[in-house]
C-alpha positions as CSV (number, residue, x, y, z in Angstrom):
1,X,-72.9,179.6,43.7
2,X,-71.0,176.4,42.4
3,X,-68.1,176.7,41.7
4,X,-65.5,174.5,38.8
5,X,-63.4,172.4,39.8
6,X,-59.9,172.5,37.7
7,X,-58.5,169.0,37.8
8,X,-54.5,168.8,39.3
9,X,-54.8,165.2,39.7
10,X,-56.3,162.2,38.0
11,X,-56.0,158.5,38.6
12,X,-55.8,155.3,36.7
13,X,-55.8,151.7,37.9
14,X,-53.9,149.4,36.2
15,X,-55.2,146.4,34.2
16,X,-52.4,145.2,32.5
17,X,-48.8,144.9,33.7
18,X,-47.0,142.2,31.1
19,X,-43.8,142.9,30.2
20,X,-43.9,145.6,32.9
21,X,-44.6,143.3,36.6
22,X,-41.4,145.3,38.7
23,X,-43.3,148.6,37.4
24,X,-46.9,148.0,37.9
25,X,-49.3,145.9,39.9
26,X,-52.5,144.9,37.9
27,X,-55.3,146.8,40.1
28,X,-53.4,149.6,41.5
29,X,-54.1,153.2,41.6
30,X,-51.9,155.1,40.0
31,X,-51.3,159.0,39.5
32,X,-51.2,160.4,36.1
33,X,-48.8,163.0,34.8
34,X,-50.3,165.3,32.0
35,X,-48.5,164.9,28.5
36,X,-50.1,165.7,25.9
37,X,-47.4,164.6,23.3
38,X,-47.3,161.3,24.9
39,X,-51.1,160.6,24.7
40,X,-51.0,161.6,20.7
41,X,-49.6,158.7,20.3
42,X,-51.4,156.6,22.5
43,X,-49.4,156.7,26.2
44,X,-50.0,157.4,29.7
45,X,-47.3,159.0,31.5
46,X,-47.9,157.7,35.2
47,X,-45.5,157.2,38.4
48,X,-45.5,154.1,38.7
49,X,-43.7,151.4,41.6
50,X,-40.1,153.2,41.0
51,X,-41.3,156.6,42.2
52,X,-40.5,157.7,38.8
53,X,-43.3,159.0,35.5
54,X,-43.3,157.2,32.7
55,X,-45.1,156.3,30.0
56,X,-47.2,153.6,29.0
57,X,-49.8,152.5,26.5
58,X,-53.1,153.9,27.3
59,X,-54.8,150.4,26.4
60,X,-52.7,149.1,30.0
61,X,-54.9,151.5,32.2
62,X,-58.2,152.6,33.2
63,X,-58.9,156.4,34.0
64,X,-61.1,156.9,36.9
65,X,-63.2,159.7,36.6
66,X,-63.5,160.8,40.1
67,X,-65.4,163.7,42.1
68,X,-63.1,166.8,43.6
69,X,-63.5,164.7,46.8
70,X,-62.9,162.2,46.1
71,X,-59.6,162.9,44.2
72,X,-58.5,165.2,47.6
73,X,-59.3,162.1,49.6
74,X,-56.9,159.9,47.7
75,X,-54.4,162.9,47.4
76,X,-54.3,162.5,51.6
77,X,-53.5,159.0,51.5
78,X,-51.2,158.7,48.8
């Protein structure tokens, strides 16, 4: 019997950090934090190199759509 999966965690990797370089690194994995209001108008909140969440234009990131293990194995490590 399968079973669905209910996503806690997704990633993004950065592809753009101008203006930004002390927050993000271009080609780093980063965690996103759900907002919905902040994605209406075209944001990402993510915890970027502070420690912090924040919230960045989408256009500055890639979503990674990744399998449950995958996710858990990068949940381990980070």
């Amino acid at each position: 019997m399968k079973t669905n999966h209910v996503r806690t965690q997704r990633f993004v990797v950065c592809l753009n950090n101008e203006g930004y370089e002390a927050s993000l690194e271009v080609g780093k994995l980063y965690r996103l934090v759900p907002d919905e209001k902040a994605a209406m108008h075209g944001y990402m909140r993510v915890i970027d190199e502070s420690g912090e969440d924040y919230a960045y234009t989408t256009d500055r990131f890639l979503l990674l759509d990744l399998s449950p293990r995958n996710e858990e194995s990068l949940l381990a490590v980070l």
